[in-house]
C-alpha positions as CSV (number, residue, x, y, z in Angstrom):
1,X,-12.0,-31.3,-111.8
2,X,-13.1,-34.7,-112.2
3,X,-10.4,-37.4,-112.6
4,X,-10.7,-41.1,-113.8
5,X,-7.8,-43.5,-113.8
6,X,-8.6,-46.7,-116.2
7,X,-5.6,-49.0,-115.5
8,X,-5.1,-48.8,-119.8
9,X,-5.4,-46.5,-122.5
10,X,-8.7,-48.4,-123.5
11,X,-11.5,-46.6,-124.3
12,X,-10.1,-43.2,-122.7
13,X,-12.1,-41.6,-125.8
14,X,-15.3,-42.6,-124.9
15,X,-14.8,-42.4,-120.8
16,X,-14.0,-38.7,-121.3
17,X,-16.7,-38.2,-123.3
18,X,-19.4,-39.4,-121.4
19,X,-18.5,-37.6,-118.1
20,X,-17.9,-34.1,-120.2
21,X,-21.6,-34.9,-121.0
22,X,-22.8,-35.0,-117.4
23,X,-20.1,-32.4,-116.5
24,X,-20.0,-30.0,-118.6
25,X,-18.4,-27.3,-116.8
26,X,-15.7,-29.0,-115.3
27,X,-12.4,-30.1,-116.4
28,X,-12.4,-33.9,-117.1
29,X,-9.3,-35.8,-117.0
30,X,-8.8,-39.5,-118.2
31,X,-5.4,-40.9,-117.0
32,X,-4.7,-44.4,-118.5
33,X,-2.6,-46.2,-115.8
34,X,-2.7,-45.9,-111.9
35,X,-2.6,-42.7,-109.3
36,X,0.8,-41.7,-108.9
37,X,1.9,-42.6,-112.0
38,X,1.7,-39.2,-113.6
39,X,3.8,-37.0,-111.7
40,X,3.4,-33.8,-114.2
41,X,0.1,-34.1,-114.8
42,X,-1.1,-35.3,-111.2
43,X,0.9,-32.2,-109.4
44,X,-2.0,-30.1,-110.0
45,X,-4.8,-32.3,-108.5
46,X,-6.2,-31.3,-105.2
47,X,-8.4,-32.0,-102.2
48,X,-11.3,-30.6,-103.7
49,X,-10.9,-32.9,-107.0
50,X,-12.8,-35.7,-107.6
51,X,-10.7,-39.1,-108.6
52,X,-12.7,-42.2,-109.3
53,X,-11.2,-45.3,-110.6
54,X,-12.7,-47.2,-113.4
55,X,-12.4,-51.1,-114.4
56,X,-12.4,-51.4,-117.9
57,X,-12.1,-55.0,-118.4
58,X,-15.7,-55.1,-120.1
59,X,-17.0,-54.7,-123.4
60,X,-17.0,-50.8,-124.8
61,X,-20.9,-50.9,-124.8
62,X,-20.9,-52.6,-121.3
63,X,-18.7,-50.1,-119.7
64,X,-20.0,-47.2,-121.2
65,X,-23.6,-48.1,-120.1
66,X,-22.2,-48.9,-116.3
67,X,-20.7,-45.5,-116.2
68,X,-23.9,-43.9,-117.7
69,X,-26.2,-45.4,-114.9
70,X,-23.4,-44.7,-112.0
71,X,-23.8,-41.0,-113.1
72,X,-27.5,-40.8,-113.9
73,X,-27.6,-42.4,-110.5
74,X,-25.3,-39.6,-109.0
75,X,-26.3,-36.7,-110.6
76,X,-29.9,-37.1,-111.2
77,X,-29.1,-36.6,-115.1
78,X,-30.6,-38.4,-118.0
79,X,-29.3,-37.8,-121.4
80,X,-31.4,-37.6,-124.3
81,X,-28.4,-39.7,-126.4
82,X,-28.0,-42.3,-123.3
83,X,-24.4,-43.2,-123.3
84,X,-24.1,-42.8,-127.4
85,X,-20.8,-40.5,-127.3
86,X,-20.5,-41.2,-131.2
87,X,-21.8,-38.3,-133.9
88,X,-23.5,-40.5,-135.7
89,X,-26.3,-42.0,-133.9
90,X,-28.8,-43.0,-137.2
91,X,-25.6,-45.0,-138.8
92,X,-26.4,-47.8,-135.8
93,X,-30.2,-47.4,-136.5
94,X,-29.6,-47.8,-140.5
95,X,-27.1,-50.7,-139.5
96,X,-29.5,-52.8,-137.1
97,X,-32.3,-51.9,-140.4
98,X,-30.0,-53.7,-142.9
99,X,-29.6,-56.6,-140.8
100,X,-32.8,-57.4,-140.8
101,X,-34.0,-56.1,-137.8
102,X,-38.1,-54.8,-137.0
103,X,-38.4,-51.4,-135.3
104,X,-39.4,-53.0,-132.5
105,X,-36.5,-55.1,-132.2
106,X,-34.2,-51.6,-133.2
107,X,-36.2,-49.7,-130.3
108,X,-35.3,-52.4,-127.5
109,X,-32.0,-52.7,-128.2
110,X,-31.3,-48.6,-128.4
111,X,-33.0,-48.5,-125.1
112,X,-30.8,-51.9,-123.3
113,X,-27.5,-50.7,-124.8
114,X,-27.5,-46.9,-125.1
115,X,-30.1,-45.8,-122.8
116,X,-31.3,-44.0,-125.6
117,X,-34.9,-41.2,-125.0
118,X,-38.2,-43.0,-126.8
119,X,-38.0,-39.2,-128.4
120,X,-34.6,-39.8,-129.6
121,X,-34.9,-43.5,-130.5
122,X,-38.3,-42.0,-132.7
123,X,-36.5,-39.4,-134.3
124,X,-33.8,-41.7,-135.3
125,X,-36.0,-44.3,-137.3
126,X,-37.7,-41.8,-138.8
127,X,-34.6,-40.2,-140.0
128,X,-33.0,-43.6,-140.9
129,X,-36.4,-44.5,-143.0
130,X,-36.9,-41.6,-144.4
131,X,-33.0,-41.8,-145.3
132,X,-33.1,-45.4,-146.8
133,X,-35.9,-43.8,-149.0
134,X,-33.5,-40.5,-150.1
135,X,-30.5,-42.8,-150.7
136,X,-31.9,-45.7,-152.7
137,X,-30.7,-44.8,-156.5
138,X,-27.1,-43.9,-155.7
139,X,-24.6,-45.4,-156.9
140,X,-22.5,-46.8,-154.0
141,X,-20.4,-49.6,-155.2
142,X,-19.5,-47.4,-158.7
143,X,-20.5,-44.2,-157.4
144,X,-18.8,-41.1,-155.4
145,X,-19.9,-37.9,-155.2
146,X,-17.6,-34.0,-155.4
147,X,-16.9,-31.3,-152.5
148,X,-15.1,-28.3,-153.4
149,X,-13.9,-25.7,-150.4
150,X,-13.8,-22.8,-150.9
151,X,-11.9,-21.1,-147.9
152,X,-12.8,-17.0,-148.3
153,X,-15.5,-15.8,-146.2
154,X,-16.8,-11.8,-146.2
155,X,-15.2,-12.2,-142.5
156,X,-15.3,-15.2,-140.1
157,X,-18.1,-15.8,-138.1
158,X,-16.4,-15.8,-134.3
159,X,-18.1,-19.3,-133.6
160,X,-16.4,-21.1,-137.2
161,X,-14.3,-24.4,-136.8
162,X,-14.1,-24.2,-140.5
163,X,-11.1,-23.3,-143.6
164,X,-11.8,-19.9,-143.9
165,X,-9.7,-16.7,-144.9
166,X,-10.9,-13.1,-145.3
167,X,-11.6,-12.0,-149.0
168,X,-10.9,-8.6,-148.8
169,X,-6.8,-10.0,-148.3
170,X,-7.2,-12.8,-150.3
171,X,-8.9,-11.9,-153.4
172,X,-5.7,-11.2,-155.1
173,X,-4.8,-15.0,-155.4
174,X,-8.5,-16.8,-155.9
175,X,-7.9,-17.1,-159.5
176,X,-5.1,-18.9,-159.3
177,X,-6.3,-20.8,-156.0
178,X,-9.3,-22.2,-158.7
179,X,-6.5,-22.7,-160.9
180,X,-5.4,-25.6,-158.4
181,X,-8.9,-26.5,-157.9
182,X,-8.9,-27.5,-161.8
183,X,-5.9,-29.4,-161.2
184,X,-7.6,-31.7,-159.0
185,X,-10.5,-31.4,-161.8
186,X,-8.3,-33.4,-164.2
187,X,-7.3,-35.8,-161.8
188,X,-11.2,-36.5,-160.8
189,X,-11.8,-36.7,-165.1
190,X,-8.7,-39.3,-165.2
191,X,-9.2,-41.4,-162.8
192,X,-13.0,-41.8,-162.2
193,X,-13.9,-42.1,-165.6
194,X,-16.7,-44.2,-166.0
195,X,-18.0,-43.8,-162.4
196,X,-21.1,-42.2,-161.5
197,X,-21.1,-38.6,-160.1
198,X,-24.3,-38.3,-157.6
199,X,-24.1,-35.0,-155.5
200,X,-21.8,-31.9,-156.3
201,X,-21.4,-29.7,-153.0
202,X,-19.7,-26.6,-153.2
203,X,-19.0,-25.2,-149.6
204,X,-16.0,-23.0,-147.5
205,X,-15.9,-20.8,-146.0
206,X,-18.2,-19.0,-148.8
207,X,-18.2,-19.9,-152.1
208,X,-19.9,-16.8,-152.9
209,X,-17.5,-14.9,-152.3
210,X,-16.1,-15.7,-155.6
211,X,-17.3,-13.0,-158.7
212,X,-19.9,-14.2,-161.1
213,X,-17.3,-14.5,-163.9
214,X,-15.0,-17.1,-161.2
215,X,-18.7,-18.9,-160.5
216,X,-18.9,-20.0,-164.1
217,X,-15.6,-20.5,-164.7
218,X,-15.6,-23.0,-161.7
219,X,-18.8,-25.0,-162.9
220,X,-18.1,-24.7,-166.0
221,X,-14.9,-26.5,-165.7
222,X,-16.8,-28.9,-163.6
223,X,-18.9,-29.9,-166.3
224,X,-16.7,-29.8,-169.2
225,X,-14.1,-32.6,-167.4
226,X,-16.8,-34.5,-165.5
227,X,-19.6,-36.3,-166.2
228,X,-22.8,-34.7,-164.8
229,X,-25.3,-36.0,-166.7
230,X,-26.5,-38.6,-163.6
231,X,-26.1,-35.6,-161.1
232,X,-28.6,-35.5,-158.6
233,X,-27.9,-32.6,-156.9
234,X,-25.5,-29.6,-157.3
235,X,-25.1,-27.3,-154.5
236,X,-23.8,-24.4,-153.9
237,X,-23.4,-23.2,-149.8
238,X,-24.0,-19.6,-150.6
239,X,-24.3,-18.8,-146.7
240,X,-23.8,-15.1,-145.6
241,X,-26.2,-13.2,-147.2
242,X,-23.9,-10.4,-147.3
243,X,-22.0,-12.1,-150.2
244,X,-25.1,-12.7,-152.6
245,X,-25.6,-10.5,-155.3
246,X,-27.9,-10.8,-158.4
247,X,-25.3,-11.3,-161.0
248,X,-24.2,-14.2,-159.0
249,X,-27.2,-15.9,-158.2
250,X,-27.6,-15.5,-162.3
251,X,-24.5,-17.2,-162.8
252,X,-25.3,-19.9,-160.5
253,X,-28.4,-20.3,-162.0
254,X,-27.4,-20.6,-165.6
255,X,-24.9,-23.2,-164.8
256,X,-27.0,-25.7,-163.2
257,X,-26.8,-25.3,-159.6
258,X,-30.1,-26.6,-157.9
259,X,-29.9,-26.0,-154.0
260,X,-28.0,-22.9,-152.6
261,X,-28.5,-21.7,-148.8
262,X,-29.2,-18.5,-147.7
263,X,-28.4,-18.9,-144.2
264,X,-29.2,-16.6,-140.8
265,X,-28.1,-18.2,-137.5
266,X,-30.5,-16.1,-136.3
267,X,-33.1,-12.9,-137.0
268,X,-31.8,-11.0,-133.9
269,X,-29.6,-8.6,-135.5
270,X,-27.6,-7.8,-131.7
271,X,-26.8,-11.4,-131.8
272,X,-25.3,-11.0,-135.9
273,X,-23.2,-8.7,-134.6
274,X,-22.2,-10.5,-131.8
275,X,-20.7,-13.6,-133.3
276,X,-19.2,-11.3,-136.2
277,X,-21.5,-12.2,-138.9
278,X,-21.4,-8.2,-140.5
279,X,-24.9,-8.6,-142.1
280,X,-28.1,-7.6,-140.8
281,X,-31.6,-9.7,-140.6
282,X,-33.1,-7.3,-143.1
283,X,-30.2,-8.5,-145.9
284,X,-31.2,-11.9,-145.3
285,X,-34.4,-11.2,-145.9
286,X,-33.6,-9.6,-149.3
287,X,-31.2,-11.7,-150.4
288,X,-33.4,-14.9,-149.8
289,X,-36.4,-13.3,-152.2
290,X,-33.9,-12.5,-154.8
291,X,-33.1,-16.1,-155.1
292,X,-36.3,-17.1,-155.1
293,X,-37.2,-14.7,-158.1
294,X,-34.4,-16.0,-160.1
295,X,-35.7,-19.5,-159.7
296,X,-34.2,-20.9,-157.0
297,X,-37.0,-23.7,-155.8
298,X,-34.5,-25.6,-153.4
299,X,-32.8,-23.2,-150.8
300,X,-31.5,-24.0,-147.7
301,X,-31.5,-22.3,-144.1
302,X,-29.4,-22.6,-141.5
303,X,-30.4,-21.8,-137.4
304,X,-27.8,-22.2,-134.3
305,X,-29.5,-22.3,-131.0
306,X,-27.7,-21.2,-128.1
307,X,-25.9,-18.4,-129.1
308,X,-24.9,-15.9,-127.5
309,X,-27.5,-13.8,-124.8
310,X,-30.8,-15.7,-126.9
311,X,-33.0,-17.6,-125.2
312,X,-36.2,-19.7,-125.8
313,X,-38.3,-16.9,-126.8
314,X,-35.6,-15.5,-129.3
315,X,-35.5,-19.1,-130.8
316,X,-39.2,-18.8,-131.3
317,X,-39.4,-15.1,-133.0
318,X,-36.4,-16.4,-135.4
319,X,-38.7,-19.8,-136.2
320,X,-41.3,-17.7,-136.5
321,X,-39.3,-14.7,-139.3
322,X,-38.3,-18.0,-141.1
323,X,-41.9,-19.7,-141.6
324,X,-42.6,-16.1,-143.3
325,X,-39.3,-17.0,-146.0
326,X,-41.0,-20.8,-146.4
327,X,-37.3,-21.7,-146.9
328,X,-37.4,-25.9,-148.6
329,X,-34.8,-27.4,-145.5
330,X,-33.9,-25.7,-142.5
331,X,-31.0,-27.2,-140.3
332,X,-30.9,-26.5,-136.5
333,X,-27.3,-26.5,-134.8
334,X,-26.8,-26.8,-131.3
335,X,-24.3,-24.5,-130.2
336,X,-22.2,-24.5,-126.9
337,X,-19.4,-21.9,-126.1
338,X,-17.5,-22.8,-123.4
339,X,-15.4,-20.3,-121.0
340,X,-11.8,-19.8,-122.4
341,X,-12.8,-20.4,-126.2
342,X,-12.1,-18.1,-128.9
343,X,-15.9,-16.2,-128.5
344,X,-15.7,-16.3,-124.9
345,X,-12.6,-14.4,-124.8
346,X,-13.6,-11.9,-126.9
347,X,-17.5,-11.7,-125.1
348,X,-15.3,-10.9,-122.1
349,X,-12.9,-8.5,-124.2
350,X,-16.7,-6.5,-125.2
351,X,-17.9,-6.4,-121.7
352,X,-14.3,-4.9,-120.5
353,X,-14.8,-2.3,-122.9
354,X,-18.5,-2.1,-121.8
355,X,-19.9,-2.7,-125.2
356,X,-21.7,-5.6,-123.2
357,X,-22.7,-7.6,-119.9
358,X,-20.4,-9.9,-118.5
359,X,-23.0,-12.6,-117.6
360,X,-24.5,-12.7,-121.9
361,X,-21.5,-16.2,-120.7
362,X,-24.4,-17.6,-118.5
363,X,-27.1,-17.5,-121.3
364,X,-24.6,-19.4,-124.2
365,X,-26.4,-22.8,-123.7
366,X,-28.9,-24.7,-125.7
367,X,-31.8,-26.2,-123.9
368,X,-34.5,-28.9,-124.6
369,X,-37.0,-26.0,-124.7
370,X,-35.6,-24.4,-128.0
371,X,-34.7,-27.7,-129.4
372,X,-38.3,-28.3,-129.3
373,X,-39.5,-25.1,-130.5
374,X,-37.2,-25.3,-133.5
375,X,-38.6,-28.9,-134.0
376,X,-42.3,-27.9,-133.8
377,X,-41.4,-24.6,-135.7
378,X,-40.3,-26.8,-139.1
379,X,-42.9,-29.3,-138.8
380,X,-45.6,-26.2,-139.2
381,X,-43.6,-25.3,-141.9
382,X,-44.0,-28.9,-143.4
383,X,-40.3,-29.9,-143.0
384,X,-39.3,-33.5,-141.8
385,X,-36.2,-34.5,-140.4
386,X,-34.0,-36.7,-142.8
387,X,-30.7,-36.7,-141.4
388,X,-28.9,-35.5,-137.8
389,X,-25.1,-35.5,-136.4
390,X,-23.8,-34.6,-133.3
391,X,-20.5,-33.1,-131.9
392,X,-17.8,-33.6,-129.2
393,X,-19.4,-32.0,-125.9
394,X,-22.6,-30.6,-127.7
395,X,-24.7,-28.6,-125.4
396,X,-27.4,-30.7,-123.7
397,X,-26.5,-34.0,-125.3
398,X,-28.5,-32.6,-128.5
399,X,-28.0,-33.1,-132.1
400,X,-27.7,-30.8,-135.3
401,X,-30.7,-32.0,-137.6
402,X,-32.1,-31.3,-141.0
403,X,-35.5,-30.8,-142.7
404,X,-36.8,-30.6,-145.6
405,X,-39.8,-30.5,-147.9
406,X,-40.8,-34.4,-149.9
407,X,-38.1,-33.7,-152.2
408,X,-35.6,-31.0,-151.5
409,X,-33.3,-33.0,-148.9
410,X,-30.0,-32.3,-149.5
411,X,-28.4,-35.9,-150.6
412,X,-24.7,-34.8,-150.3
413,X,-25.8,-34.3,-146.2
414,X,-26.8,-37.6,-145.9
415,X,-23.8,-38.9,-147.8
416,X,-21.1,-37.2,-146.0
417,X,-22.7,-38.0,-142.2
418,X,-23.9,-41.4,-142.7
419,X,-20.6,-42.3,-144.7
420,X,-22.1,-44.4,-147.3
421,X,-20.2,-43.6,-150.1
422,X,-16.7,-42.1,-151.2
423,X,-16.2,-38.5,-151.5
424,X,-13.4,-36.5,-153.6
425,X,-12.7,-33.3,-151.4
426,X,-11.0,-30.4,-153.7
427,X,-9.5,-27.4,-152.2
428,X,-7.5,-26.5,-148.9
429,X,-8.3,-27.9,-146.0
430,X,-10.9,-30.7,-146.9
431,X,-10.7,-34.4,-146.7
432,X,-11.2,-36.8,-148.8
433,X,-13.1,-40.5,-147.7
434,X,-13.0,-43.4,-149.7
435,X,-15.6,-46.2,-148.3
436,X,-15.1,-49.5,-149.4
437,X,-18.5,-50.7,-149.6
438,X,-21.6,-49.9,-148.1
439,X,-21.1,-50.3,-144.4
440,X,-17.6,-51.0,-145.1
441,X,-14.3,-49.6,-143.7
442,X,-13.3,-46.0,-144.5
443,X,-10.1,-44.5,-145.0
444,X,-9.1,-40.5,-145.7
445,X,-6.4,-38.6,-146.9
446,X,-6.5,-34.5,-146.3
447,X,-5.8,-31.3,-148.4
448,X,-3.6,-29.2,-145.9
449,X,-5.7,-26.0,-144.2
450,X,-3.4,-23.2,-145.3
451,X,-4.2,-21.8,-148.8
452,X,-1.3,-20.6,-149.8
453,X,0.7,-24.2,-149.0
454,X,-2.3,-25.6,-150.3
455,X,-1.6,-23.8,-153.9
456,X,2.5,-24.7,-153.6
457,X,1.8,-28.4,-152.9
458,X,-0.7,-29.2,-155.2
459,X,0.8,-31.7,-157.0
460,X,1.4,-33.3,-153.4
461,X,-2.5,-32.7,-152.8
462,X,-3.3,-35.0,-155.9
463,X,-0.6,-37.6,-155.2
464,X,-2.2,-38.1,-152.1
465,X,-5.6,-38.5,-153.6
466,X,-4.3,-41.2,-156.3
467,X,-2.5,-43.4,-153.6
468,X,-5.7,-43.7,-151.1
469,X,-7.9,-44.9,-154.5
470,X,-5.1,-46.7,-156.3
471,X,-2.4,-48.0,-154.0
């Protein structure tokens, strides 16, 4: 266990962040005052702990570039992100950009104040170009753009952070969950009349999982109360394969969706059943050239690396399935299960039973080997990178990134990550953002998780909605 007094509370965030980055394994604990003034949490510290003492009477960016080089210098470490502990790296690229600043002026300072990789620094102008290219007809001083969660999923993927709720228990009250969904319609119709809708996303959980009669009467409600006529983008997160049928792709289709995803994780079918995912590589497979017969010319994959027992050659045979589905963008997650987590637990539960080994623990890590053959995998494919995001304790310091083809980047992504412009988030569990200005300050207001209070408290849902925009 590594622990850090500070003397304050300042910056504790950031401090812990940065030494769970070098530390991965260990448990990390930030205590803002002096030793011994934390009895209950201090009882369990031993010999065999590390305690360091910080002085954090500095600027943020000066301390966290002190602790980086104290431990790069102590553990040999460098971090592709530098010091960066934030998840969005390009919003300080596209920042220093509409300031004024050259790319030469954007790659010195990256490198003096984040310690920033030349291949990270490169990736991030490109993305933050190529970005300011995607981004420059929306609408974002009278512009906002839609999500709509839907939280049912064929069953949940053992690795999902997300709103999600079996189907097969659930599919007795989805009609009249989109019944509150249409509430929050009629409060988007009232109150942002004469604004411009950009981007529609429909995500969950799987909105697929809806029935193709519930598909159309969703969108078709959608574009009876709003006005889509300046829609650049409607899309619909299809996801598991196993929930794509004809008849709903049809639907889809027919009322104006333009981007779906069809996505894999991977084209090992041990590893599908690992993480729970109850579909197999050759569905996938199926289910992405039935969309592309009914027209679909925009659809979306999505790749983790690092799950469970894969390693750099699996990444390569799944790049290499995917370049024979030419899918339009391709996102690459960066996945790291730690021991105790919800997978863990039941990887361990498996391997009691014998259904697996034990040490499939040791091989859940993401490296920059499979980074870069994912990377090298969709620029053969003709795919650029136009936006990226990062998590809390990502494995490796890495990044989640999308590419696409010229053309089929998927705007909402940009939108939502870079934080540009308001969104209206409908359904349980999402949140809503309201930016107040390009570049300006951002304050939210959330939908709660649980479906079923979700439904009982709409009318609180809205309310909630109309004082962030209004009060």
């Amino acid at each position: 266990m590594q622990v850090i007094y500070t003397g304050t509370d300042k910056y504790s965030y950031d401090i812990h962040s940065l030494y769970k980055a070098f530390y991965p394994e260990e448990e990390i604990r930030v205590l803002p005052g002096n030793k011994g003034d934390f009895p209950e949490k201090e009882k369990d510290i031993s010999d065999k702990d590390e305690i360091s003492f910080i002085d954090v009477e500095k600027t943020k960016n000066e301390l966290k570039k002190s602790i980086y080089e104290d431990l790069s210098n102590k553990t040999g470490k460098k971090l592709p992100w530098g010091n960066l502990t934030g998840i969005r790296p390009t919003r300080i690229v596209m920042n220093l950009m509409e300031e004024g600043k050259s790319d030469e002026e954007i790659v010195e300072y990256m490198k003096n104040v984040y310690c920033v990789s030349d291949e990270k620094i490169a990736l991030s102008l490109s993305i933050a170009h190529r970005e300011k290219e995607i981004l420059k007809n929306i609408d974002y001083k009278n512009g906002y753009s839609l999500y709509i969660g839907i939280p049912f999923c064929p069953t949940t993927c053992l690795y999902c952070s997300f709103t999600s709720y079996p189907i097969g228990a659930f599919s007795g009250i989805v009609d009249d969950y989109l019944g509150c969904i249409e509430k929050e319609i009629d409060y988007v119709a009232e109150n942002f009349k004469g604004k411009t809708l950009d981007t529609i996303y429909i995500g969950g959980g799987t909105p697929t999982t809806l029935e193709p009669h519930q598909i159309r009467r969703l969108l078709g409600y959608i574009k009876e109360k709003l006005d889509t006529s300046k829609v650049k983008e409607l899309t619909v997160e299809s996801g598991r394969p196993d929930s794509i049928t004809r008849d709903k792709l049809i639907a889809m289709k027919e009322m104006g969706v333009t981007r779906i995803s069809v996505n894999p994780q991977t084209m090992k079918d041990e590893t599908l059943r690992l993480i729970g995912r109850r579909h197999n590589v050759a569905q996938l497979i199926d289910a992405f050239k039935m969309a592309r017969e009914e027209g679909f010319d925009n659809i979306n994959m999505d790749i983790i690396l690092g799950l469970p027992g894969e390693d750099a050659k699996d990444v390569a045979y799944t790049m290499s399935e995917i370049e024979k589905l030419s899918p339009d963008d391709l996102t690459v997650h960066s996945l790291a299960i730690k021991r105790g987590s919800k997978l863990a637990e039941i990887i361990h539960e498996k391997a009691m039973r014998g259904e697996i080994s034990e040490n499939v623990l040791d091989s859940i890590n993401n490296t920059e080997e499979m980074m870069k053959i994912a990377s090298d995998g969709a620029l053969k494919m003709g795919l650029s990178p136009y936006y990226l995001y990062r998590q809390k304790n990502i494995s490796g310091n890495f990044e989640n990134t999308g590419y696409a083809r010229d053309g089929k980047a998927g705007i909402y992504n940009i939108l939502i990550n870079e934080e540009v412009q308001s969104i209206v988030a409908l359904g349980a569990g999402t949140v809503t953002k309201r930016v107040y200005g390009y570049g300006g300050r951002i304050e939210r207001c959330d939908n709660v998780k649980d479906v079923k209070l979700y439904m009982d408290q709409i009318d609180e849902m809205i309310d909630r909605k109309r004082k962030l925009f209004y009060d």
